[in-house]
MDAnalysis code that builds the backbone (N, CA, C; Angstrom):
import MDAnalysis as mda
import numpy as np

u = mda.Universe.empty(372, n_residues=124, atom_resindex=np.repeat(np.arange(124), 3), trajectory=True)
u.add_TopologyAttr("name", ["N", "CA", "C"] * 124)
u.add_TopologyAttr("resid", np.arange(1, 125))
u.add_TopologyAttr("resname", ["UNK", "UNK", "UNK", "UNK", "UNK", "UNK", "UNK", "UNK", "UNK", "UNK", "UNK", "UNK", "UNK", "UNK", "UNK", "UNK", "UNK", "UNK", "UNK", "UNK", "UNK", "UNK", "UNK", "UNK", "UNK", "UNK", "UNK", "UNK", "UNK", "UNK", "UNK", "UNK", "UNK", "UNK", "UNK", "UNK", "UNK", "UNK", "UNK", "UNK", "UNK", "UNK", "UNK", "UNK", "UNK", "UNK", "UNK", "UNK", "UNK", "UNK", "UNK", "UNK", "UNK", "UNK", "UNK", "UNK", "UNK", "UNK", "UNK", "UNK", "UNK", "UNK", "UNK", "UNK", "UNK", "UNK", "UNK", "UNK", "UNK", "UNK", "UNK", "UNK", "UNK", "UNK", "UNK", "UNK", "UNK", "UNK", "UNK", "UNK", "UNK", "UNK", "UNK", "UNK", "UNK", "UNK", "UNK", "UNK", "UNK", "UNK", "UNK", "UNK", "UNK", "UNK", "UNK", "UNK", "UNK", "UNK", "UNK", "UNK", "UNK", "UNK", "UNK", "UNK", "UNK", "UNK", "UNK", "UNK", "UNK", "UNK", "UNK", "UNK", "UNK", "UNK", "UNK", "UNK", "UNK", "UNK", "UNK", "UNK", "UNK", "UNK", "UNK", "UNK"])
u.atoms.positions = np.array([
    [60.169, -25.714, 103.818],
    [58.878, -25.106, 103.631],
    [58.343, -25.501, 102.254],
    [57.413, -26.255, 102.149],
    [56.542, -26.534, 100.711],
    [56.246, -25.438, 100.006],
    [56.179, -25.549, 98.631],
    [56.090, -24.797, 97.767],
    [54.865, -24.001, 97.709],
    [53.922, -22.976, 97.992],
    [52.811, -22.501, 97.586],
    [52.360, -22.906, 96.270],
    [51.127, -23.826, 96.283],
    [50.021, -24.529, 95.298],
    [50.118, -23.041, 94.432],
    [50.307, -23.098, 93.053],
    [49.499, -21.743, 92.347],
    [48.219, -22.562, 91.517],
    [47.427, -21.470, 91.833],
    [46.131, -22.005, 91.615],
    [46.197, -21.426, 89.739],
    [45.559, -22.729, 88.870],
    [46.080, -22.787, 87.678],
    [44.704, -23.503, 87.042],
    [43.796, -22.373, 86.257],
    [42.568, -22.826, 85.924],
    [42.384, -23.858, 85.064],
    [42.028, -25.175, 84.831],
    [41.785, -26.341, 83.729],
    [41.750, -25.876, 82.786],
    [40.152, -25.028, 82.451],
    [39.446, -24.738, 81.519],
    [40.738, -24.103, 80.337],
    [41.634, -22.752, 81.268],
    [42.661, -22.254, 80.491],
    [43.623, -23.200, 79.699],
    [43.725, -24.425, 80.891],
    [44.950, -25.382, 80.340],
    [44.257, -25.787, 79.061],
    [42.893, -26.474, 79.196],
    [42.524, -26.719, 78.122],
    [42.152, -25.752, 76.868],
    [41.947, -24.471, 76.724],
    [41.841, -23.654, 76.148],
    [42.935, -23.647, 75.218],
    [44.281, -22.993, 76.076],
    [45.653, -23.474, 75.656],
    [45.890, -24.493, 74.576],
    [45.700, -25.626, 74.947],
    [46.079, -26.855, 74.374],
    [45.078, -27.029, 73.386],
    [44.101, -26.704, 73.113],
    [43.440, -26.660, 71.899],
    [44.058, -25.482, 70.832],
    [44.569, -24.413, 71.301],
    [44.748, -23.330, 70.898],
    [46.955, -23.997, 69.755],
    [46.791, -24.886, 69.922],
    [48.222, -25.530, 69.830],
    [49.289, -25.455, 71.062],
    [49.024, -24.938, 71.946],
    [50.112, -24.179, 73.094],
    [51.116, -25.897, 73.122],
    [52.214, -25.822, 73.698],
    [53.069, -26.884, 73.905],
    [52.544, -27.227, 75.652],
    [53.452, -27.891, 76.066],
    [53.164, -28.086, 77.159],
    [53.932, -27.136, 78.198],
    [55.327, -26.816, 77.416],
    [56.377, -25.977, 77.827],
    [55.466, -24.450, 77.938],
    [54.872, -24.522, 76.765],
    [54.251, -23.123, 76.588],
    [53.172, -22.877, 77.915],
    [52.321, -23.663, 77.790],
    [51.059, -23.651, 79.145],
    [52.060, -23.456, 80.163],
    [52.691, -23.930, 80.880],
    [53.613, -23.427, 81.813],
    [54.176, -22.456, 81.757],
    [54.753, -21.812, 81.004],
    [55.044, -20.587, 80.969],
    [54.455, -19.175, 81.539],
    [53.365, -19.797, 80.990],
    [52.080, -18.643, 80.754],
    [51.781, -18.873, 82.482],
    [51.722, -20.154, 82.932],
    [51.347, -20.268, 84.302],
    [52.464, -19.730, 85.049],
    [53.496, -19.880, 84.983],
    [55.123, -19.802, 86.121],
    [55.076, -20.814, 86.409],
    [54.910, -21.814, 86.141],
    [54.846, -23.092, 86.987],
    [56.002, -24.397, 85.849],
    [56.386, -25.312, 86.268],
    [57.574, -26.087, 85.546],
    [56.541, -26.818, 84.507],
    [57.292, -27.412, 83.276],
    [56.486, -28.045, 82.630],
    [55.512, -29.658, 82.764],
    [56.701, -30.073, 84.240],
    [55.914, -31.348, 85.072],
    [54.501, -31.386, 85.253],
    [54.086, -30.021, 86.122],
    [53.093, -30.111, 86.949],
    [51.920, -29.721, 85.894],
    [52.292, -28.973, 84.828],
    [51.259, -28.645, 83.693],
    [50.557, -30.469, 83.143],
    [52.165, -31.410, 82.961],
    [51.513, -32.706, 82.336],
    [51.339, -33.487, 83.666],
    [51.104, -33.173, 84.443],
    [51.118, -34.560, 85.590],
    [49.546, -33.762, 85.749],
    [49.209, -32.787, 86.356],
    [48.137, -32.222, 87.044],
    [46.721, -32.121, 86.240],
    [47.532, -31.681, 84.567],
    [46.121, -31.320, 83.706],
    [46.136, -32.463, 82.517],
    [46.859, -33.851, 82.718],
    [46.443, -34.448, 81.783],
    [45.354, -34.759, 80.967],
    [44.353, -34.860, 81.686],
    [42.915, -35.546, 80.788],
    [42.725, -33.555, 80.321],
    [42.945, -32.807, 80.719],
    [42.241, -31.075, 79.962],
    [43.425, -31.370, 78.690],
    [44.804, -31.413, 78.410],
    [45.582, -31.526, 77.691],
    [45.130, -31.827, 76.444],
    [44.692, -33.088, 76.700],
    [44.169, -34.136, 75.756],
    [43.078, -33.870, 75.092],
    [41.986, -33.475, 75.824],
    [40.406, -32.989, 75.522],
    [41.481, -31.697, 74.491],
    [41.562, -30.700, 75.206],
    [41.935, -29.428, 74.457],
    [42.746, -29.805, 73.017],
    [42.895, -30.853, 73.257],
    [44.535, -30.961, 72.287],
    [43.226, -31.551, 71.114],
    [42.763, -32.717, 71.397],
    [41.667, -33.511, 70.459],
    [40.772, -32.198, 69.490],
    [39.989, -31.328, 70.745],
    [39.154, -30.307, 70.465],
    [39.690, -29.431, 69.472],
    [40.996, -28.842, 69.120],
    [41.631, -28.263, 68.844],
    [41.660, -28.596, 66.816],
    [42.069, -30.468, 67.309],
    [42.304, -30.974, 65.867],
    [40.881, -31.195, 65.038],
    [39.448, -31.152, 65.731],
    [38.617, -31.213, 65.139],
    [37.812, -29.853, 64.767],
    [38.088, -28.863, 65.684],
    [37.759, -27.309, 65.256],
    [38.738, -27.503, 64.153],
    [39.761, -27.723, 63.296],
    [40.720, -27.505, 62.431],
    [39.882, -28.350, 61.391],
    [39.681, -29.417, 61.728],
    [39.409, -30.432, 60.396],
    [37.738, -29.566, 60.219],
    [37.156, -29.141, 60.605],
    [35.509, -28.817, 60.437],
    [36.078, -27.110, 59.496],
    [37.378, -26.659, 59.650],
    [37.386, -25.236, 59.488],
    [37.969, -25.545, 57.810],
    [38.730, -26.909, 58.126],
    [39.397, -27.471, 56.419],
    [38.066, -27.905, 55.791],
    [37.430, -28.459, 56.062],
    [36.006, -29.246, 55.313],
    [35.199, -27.900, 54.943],
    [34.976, -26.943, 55.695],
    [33.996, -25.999, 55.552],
    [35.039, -25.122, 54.030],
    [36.221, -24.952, 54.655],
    [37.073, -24.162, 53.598],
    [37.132, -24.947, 51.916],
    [36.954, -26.493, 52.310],
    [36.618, -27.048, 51.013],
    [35.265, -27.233, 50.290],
    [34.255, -27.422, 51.145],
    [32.976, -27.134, 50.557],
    [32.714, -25.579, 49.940],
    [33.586, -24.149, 50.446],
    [33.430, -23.550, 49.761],
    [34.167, -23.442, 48.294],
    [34.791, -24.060, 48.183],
    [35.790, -24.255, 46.909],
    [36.899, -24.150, 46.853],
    [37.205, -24.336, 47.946],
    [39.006, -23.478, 48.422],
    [40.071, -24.936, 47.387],
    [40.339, -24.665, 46.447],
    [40.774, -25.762, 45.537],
    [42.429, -26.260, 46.547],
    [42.959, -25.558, 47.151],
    [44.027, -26.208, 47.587],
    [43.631, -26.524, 48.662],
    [42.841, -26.448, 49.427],
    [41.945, -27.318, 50.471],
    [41.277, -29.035, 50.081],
    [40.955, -28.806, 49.220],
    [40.091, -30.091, 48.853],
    [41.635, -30.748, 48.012],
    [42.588, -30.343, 47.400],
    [43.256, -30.981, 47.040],
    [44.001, -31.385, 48.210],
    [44.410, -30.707, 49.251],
    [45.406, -31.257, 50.583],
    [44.663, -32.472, 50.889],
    [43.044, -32.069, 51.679],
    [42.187, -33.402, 51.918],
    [41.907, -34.479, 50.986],
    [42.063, -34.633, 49.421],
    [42.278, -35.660, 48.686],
    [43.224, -36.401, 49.278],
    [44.565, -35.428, 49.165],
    [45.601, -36.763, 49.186],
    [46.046, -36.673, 50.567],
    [45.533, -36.335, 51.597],
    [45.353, -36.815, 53.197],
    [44.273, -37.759, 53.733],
    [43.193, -37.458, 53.034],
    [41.952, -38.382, 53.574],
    [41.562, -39.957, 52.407],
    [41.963, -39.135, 50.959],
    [41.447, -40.042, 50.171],
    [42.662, -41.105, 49.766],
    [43.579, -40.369, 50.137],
    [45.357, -41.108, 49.318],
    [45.368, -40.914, 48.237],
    [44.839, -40.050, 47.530],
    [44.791, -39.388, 46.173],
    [46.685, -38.907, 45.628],
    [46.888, -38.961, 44.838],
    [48.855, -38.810, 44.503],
    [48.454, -38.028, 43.257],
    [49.228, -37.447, 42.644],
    [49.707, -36.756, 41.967],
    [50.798, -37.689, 41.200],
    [50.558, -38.881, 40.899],
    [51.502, -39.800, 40.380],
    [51.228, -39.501, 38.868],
    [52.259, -39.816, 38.252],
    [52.070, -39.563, 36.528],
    [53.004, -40.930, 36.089],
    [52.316, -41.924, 35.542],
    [53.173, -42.965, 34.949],
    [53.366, -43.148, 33.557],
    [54.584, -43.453, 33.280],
    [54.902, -43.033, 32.115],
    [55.472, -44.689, 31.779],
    [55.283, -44.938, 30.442],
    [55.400, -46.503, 30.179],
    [55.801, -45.964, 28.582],
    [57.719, -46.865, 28.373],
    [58.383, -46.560, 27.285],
    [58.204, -48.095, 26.640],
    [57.761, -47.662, 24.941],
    [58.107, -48.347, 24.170],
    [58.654, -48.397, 23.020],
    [59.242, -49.760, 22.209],
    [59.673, -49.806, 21.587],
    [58.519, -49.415, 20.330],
    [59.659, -49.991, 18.627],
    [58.831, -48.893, 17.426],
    [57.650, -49.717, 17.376],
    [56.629, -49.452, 17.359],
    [55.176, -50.071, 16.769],
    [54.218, -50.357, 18.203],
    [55.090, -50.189, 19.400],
    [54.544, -50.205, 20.799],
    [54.553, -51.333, 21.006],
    [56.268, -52.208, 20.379],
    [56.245, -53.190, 20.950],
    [57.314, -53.350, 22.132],
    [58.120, -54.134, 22.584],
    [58.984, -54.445, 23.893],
    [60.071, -53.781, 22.900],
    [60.914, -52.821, 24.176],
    [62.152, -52.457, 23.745],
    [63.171, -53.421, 23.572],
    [63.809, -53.651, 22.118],
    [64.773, -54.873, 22.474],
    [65.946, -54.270, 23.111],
    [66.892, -55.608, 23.718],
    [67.569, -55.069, 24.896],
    [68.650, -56.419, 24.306],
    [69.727, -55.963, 23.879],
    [70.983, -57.178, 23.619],
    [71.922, -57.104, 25.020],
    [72.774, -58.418, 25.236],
    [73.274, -58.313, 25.803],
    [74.665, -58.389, 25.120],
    [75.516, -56.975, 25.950],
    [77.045, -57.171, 24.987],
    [78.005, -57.420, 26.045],
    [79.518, -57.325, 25.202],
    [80.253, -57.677, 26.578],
    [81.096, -56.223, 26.934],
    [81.884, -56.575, 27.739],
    [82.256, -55.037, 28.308],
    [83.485, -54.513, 27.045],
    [83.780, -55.184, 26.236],
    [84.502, -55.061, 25.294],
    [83.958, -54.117, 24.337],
    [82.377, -54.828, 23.606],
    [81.421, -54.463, 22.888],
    [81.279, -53.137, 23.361],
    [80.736, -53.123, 24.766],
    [79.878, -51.949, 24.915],
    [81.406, -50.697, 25.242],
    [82.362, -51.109, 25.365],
    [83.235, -49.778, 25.350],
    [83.197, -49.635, 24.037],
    [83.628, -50.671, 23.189],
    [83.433, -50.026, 21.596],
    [82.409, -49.072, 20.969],
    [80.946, -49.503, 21.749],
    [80.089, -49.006, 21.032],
    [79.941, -47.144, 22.433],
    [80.776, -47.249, 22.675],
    [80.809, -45.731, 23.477],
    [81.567, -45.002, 22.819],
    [82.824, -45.822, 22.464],
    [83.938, -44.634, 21.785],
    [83.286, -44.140, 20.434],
    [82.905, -45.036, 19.872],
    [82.274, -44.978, 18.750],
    [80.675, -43.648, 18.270],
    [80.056, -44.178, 19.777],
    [79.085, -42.842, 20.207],
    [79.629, -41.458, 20.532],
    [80.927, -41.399, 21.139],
    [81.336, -39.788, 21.577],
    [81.980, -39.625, 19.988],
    [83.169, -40.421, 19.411],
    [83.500, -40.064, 18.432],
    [82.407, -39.320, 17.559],
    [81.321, -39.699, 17.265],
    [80.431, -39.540, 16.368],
    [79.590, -38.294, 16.643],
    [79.302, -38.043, 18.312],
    [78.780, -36.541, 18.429],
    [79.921, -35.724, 18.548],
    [80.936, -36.146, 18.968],
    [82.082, -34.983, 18.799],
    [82.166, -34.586, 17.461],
    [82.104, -35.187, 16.405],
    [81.866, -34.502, 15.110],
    [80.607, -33.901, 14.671],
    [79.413, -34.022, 15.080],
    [78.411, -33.447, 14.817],
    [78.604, -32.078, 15.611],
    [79.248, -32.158, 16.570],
    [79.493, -30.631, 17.379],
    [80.491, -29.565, 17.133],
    [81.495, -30.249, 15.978],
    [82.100, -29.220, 15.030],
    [81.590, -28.479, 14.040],
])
């Protein structure tokens, strides 16, 4: 015996799916498996789902034209690629190139023991 059709309004599916609902979720709400929600109401899914992300972006734009400062800063660095980068550039004395010797592994253990020796006494 075939399953009785449940009659399952678009408009809702799409309502739903603008509303964020999953697909699992719209089914739920219907009794029905989560197949027949994506096989039956694809193109409402989609509309609802689209509709959904542009009621959001018009509710972020409106929230930033009123001044909402962490609004317009999210949409900087989502829409504009705006960063929060801070670069920092080290130099040597007079702001010239740091000099940089090369020693050997001999040298540079010497010049370590020589460094702890020397704060270990400043820390007495």
């Amino acid at each position: 015996m075939p399953r009785k059709k449940i009659a399952i309004d678009p408009v809702q599916v799409e309502t739903l799916a603008r509303l964020g609902a999953t697909n699992t979720e719209i089914a739920a709400f219907f009794g029905v498996d989560e197949g027949t929600i994506r096989k039956r109401f694809s193109e409402f899914l989609t509309k609802g789902r689209q509709n959904g992300k542009i009621k959001l972006r018009t509710l972020q734009w409106r929230a930033a034209e009123k001044g909402n400062v962490a609004m317009l800063i999210f949409l900087g660095k989502n829409i504009l690629k705006q960063s929060d980068k801070t670069v920092t550039e080290h130099t040597g004395i007079d702001g010239k190139p740091i000099a940089v010797e090369d020693v050997s592994e001999s040298q540079a253990r010497k010049m370590a023991e020589e460094f702890i020796r020397t704060n270990a006494q400043k820390s007495e």
